[in-house]
LUMDOKOL-832875 format. One record per residue: residue in three letters; x, y, z of N, C-alpha, C in turn. Coordinates in nm, 3 decimals. Atoms other than C-alpha are relative to their C-alpha. Example, Ala and Ser with C-alpha at 12.3 -4.5 7.8 and 13.67 -1.06 7.14 Angstrom:
2
<rec 'ALA'; <0.089; -0.119; 0.000>; <1.230; -0.450; 0.780>; <0.090; 0.120; 0.000>>
<rec 'SER'; <-0.082; -0.119; -0.006>; <1.367; -0.106; 0.714>; <-0.077; 0.109; 0.073>>
END
This chain:
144
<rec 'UNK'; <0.027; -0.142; -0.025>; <-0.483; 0.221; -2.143>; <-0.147; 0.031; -0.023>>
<rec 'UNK'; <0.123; -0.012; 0.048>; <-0.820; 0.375; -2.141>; <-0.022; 0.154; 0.072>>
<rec 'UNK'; <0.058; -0.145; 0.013>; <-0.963; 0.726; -2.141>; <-0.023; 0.087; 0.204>>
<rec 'UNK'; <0.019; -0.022; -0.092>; <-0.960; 0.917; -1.808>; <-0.127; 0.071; 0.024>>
<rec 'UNK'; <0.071; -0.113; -0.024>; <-1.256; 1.120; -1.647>; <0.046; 0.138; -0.030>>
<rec 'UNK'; <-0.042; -0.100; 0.071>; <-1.235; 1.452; -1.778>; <0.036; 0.081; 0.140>>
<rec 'UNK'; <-0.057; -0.112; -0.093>; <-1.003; 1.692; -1.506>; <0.092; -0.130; 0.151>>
<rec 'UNK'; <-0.054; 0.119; -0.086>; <-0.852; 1.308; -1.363>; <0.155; 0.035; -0.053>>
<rec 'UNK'; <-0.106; 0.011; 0.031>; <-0.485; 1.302; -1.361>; <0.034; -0.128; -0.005>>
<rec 'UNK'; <-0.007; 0.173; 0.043>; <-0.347; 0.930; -1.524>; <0.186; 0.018; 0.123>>
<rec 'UNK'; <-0.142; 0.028; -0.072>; <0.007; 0.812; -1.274>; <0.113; 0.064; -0.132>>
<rec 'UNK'; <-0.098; -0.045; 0.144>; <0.181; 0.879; -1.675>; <0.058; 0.122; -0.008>>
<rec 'UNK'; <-0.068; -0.181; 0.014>; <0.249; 1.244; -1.631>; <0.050; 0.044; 0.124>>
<rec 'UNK'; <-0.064; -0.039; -0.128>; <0.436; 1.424; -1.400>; <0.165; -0.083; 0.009>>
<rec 'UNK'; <-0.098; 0.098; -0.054>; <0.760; 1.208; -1.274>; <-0.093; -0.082; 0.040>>
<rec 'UNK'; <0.088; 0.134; -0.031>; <0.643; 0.871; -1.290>; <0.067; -0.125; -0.051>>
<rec 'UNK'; <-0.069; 0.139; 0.089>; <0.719; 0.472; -1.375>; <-0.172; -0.095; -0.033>>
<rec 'UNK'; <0.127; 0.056; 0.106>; <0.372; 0.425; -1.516>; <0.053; -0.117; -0.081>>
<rec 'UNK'; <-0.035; 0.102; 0.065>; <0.558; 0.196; -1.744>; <0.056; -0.099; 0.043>>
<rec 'UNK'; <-0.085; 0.112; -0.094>; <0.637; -0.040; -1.467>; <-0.109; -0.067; 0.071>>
<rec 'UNK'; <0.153; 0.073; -0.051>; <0.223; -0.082; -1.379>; <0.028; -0.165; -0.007>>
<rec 'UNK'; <0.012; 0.186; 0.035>; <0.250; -0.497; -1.497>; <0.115; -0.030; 0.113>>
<rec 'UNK'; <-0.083; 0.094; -0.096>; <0.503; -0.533; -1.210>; <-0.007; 0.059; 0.123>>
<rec 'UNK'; <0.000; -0.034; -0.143>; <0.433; -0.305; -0.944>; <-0.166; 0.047; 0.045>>
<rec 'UNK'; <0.132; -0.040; 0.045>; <0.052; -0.241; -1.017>; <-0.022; 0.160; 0.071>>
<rec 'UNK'; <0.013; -0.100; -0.042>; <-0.107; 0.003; -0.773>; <0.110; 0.139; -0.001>>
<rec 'UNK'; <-0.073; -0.085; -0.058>; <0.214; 0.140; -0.654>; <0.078; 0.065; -0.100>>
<rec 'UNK'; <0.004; -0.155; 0.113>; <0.252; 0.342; -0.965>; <0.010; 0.078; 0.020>>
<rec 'UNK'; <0.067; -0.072; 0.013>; <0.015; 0.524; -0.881>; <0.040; 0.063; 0.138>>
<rec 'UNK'; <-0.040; -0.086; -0.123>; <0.148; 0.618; -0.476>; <0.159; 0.019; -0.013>>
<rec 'UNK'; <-0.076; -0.033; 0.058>; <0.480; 0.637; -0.662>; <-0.040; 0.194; -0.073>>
<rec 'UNK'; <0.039; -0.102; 0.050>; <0.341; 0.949; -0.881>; <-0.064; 0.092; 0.124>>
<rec 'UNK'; <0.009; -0.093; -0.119>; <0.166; 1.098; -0.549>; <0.140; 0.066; 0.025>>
<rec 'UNK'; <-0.119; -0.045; -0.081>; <0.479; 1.088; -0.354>; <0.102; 0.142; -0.083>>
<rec 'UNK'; <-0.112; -0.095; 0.022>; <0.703; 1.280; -0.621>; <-0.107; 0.135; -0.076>>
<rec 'UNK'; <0.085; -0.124; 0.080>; <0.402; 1.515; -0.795>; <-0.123; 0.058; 0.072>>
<rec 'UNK'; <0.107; -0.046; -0.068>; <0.145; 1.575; -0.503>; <0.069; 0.079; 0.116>>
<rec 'UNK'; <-0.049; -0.091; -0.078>; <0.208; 1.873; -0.272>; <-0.136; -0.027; 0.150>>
<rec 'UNK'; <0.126; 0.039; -0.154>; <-0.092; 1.724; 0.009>; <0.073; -0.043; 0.114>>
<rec 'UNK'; <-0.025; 0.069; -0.118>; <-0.045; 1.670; 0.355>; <0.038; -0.108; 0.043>>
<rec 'UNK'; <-0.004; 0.152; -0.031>; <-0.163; 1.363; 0.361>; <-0.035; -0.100; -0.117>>
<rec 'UNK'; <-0.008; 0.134; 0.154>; <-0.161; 1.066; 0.064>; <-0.076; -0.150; 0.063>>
<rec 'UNK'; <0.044; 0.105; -0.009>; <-0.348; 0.795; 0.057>; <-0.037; -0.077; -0.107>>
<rec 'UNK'; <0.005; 0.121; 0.104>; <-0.379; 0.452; -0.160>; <-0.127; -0.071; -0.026>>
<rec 'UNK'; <0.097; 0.076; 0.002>; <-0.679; 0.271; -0.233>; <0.005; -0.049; -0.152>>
<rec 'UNK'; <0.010; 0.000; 0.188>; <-0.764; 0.097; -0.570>; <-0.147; -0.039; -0.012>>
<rec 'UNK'; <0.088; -0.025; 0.052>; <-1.053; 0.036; -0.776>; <-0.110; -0.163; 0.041>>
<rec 'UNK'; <0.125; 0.112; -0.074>; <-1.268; -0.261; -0.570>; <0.017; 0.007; 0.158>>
<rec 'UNK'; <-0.025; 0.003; -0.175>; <-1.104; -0.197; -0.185>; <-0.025; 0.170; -0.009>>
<rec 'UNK'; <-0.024; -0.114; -0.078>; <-1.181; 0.111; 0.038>; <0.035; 0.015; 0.127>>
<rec 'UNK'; <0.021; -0.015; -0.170>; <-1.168; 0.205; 0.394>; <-0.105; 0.050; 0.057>>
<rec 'UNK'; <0.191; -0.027; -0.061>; <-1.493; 0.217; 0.584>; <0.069; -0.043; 0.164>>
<rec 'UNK'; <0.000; -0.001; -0.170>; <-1.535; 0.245; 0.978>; <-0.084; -0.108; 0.021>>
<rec 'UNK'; <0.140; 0.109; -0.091>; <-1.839; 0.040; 0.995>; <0.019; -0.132; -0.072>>
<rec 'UNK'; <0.002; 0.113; 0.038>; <-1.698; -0.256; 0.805>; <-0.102; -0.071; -0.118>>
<rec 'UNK'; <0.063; 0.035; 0.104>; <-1.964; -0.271; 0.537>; <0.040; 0.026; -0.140>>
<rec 'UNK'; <-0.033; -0.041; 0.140>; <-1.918; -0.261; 0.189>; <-0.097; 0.076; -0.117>>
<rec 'UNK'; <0.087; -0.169; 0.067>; <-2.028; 0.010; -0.082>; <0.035; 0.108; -0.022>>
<rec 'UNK'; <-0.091; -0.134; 0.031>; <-1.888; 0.294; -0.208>; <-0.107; 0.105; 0.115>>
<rec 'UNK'; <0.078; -0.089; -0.108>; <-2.191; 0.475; 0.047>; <0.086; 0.014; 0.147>>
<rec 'UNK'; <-0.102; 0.050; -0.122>; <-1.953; 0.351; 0.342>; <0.183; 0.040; -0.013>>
<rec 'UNK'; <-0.143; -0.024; -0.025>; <-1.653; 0.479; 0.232>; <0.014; 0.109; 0.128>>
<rec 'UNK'; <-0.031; -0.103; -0.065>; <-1.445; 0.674; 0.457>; <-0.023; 0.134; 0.006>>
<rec 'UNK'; <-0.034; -0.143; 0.026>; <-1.476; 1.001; 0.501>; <0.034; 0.132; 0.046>>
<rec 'UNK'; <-0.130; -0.121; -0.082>; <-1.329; 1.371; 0.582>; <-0.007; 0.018; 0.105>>
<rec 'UNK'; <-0.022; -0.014; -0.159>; <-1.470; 1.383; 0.875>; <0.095; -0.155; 0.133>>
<rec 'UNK'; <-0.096; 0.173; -0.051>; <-1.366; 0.988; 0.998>; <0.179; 0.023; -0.010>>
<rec 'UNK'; <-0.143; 0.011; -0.011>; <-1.043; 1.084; 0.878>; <0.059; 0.116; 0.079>>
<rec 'UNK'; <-0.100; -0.103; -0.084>; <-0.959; 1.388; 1.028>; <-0.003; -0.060; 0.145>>
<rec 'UNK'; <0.024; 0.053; -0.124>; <-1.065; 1.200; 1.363>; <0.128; -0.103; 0.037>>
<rec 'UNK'; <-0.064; 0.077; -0.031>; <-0.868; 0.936; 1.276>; <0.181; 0.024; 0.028>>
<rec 'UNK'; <-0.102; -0.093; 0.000>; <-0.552; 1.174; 1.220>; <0.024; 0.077; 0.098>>
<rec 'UNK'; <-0.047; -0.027; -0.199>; <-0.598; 1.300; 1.584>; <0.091; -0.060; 0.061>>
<rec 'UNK'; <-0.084; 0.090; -0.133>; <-0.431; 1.021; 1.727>; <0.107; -0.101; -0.111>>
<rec 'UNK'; <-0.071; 0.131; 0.092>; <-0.248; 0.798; 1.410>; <0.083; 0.151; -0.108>>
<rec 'UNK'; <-0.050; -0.128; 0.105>; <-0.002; 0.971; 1.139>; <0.016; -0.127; -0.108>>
<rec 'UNK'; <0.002; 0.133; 0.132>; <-0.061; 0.600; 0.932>; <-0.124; -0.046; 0.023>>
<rec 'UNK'; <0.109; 0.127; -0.004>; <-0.395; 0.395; 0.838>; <-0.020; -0.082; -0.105>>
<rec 'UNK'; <-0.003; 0.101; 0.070>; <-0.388; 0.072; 0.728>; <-0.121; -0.081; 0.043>>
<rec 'UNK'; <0.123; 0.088; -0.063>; <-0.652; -0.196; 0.676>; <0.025; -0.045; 0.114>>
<rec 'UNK'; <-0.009; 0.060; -0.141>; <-0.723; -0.397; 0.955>; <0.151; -0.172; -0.016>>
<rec 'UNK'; <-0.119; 0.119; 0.052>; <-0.419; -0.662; 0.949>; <-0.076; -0.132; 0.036>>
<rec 'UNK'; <0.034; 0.112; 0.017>; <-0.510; -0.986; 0.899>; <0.106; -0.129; 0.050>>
<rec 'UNK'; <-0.080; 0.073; -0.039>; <-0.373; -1.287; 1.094>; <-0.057; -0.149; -0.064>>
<rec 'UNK'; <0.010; 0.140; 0.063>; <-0.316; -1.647; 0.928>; <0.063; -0.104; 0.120>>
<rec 'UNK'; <-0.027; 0.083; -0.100>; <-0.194; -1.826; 1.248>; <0.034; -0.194; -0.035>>
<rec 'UNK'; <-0.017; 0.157; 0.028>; <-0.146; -2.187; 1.070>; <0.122; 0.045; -0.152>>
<rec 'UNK'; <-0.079; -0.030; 0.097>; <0.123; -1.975; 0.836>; <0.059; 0.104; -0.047>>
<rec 'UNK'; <-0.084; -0.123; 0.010>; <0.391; -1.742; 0.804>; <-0.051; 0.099; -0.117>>
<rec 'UNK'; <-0.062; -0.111; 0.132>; <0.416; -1.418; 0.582>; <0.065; -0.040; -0.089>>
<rec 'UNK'; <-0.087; 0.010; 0.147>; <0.666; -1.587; 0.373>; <-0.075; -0.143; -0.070>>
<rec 'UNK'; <0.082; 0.151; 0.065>; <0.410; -1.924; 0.317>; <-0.071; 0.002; -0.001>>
<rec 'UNK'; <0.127; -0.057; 0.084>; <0.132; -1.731; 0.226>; <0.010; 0.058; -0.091>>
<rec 'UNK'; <-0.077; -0.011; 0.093>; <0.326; -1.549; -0.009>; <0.074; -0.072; -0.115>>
<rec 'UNK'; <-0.004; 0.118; 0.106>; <0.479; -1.849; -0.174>; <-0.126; -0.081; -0.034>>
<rec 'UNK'; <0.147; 0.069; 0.020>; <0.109; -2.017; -0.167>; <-0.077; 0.099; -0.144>>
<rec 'UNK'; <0.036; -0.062; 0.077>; <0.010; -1.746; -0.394>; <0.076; 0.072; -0.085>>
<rec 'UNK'; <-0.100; -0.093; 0.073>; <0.318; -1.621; -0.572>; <0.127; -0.082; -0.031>>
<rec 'UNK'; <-0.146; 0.050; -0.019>; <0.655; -1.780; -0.707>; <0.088; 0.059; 0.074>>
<rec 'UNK'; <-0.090; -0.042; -0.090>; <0.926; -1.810; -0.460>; <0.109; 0.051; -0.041>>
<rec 'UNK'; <-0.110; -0.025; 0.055>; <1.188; -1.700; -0.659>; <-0.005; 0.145; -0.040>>
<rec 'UNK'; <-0.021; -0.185; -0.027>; <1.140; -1.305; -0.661>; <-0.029; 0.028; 0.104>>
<rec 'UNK'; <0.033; -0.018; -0.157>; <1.084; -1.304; -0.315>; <0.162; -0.036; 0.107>>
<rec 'UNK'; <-0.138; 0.070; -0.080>; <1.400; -1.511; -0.239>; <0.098; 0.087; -0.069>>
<rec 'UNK'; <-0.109; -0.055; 0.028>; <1.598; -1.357; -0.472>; <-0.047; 0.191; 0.060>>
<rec 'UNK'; <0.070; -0.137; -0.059>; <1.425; -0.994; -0.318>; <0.129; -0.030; 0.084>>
<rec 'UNK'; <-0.046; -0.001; -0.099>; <1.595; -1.115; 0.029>; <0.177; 0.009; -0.059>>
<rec 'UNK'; <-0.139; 0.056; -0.027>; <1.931; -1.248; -0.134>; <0.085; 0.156; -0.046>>
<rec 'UNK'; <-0.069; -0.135; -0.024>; <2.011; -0.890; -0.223>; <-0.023; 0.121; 0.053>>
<rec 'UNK'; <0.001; -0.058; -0.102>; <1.953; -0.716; 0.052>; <0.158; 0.003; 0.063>>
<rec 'UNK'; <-0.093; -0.001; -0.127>; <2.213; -0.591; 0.341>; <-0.044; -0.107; 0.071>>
<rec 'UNK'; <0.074; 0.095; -0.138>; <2.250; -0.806; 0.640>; <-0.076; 0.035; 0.091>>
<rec 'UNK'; <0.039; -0.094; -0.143>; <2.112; -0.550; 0.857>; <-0.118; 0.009; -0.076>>
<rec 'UNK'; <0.131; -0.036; 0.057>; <1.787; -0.501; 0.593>; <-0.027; -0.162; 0.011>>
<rec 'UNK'; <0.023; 0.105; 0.030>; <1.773; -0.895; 0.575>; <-0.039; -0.115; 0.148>>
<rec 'UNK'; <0.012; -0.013; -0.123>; <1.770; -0.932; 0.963>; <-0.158; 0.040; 0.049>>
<rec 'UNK'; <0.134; 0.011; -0.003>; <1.441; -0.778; 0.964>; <-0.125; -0.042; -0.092>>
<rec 'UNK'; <0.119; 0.028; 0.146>; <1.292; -0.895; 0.630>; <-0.024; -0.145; 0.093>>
<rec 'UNK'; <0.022; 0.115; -0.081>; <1.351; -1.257; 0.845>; <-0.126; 0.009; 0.116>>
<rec 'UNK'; <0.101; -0.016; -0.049>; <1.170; -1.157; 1.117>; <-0.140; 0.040; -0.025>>
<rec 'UNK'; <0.126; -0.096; -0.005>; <0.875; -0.961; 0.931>; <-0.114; -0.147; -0.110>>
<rec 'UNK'; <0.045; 0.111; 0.092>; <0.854; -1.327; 0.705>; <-0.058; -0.111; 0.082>>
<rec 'UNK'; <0.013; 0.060; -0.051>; <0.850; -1.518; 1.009>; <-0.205; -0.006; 0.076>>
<rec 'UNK'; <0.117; -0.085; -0.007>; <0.528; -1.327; 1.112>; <-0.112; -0.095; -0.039>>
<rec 'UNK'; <0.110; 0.060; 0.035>; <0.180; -1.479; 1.102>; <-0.102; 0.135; -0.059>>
<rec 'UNK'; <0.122; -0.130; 0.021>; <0.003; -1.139; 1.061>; <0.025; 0.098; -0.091>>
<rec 'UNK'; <-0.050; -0.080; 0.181>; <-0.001; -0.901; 0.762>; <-0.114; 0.142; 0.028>>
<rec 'UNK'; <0.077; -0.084; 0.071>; <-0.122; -0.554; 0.630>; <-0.031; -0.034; -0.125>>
<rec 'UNK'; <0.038; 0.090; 0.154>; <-0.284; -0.662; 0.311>; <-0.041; 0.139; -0.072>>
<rec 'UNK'; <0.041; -0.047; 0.110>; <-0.380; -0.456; -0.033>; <0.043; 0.062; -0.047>>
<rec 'UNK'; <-0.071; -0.155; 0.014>; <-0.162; -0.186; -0.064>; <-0.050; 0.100; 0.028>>
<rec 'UNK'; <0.066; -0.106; -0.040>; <-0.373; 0.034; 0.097>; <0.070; 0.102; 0.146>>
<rec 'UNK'; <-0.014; -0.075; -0.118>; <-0.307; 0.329; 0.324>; <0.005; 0.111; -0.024>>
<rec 'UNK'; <0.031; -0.127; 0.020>; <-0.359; 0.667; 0.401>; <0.122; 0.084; 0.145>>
<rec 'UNK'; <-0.087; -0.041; -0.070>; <-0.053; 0.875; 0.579>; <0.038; 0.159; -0.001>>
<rec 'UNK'; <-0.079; -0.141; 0.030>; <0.115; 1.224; 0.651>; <0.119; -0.022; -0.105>>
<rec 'UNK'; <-0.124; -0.016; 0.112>; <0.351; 1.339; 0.381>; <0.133; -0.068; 0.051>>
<rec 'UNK'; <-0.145; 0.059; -0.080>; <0.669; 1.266; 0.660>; <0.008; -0.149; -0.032>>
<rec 'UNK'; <0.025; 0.150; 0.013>; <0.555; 0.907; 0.673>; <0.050; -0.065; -0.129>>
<rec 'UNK'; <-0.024; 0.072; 0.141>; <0.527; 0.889; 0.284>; <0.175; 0.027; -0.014>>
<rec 'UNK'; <-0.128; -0.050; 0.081>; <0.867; 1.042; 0.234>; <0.089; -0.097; 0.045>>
<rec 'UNK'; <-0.129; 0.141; -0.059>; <1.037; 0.749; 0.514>; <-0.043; -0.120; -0.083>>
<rec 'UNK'; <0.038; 0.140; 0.053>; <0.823; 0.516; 0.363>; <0.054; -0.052; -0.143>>
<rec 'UNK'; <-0.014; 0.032; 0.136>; <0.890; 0.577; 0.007>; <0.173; -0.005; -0.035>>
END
């Protein structure tokens, strides 16, 4: 734990599973949005990734209100740019960097009908990566 900016709200207050950070990290924190933020639109980022248009890095390059309202013309989701591994599935880049055994046991209790597309989305060479994204409230509410 450590001291917030003074007028920062911590994920801990409000309806929250703050005490579940060591296993779900970020998503705490778009956990606590979803059930204690009354905004339009929600968005995720954490504390070394942003979203930039021009691909450079720098907190000078971040996104911003105007980029996004532009980008909210035509999208009601933005995610990084997805990243394709073409020499290796979603589910063997995932085990490359993660034990297979909360992943497998993830799938083995699932429906057949949720497990149907977890197959296909594992089979996959291409990924959204970081937990990042920025969405309308509707979105968050199917999503979450």
């Amino acid at each position: 734990p450590f001291d917030l900016p003074a007028g920062w709200i911590g994920d801990d207050s409000g309806d929250n599973i703050s005490d579940k950070n060591s296993s779900f990290n970020e998503l705490t924190a778009l956990y606590w949005a979803w059930k204690n933020s009354e905004a339009d639109i929600i968005g995720l980022v954490h504390y070394r990734r942003y979203f930039s248009l021009n691909h450079k890095k720098g907190l000078n390059n971040v996104l911003n209100s105007k980029q996004l309202d532009d980008l909210f013309k035509n999208n009601q989701i933005v995610l990084p740019k997805k990243r394709n591994y073409y020499i290796q599935t979603n589910y063997s880049h995932y085990v490359h960097a993660h034990h297979s055994e909360a992943i497998n046991k993830a799938r083995e209790l699932m429906s057949p009908t949720y497990q149907t597309s977890y197959d296909k989305i594992m089979k996959r060479t291409g990924q959204h990566l970081f937990n990042m994204l920025i969405m309308t409230r509707q979105q968050l509410d199917e999503y979450a």
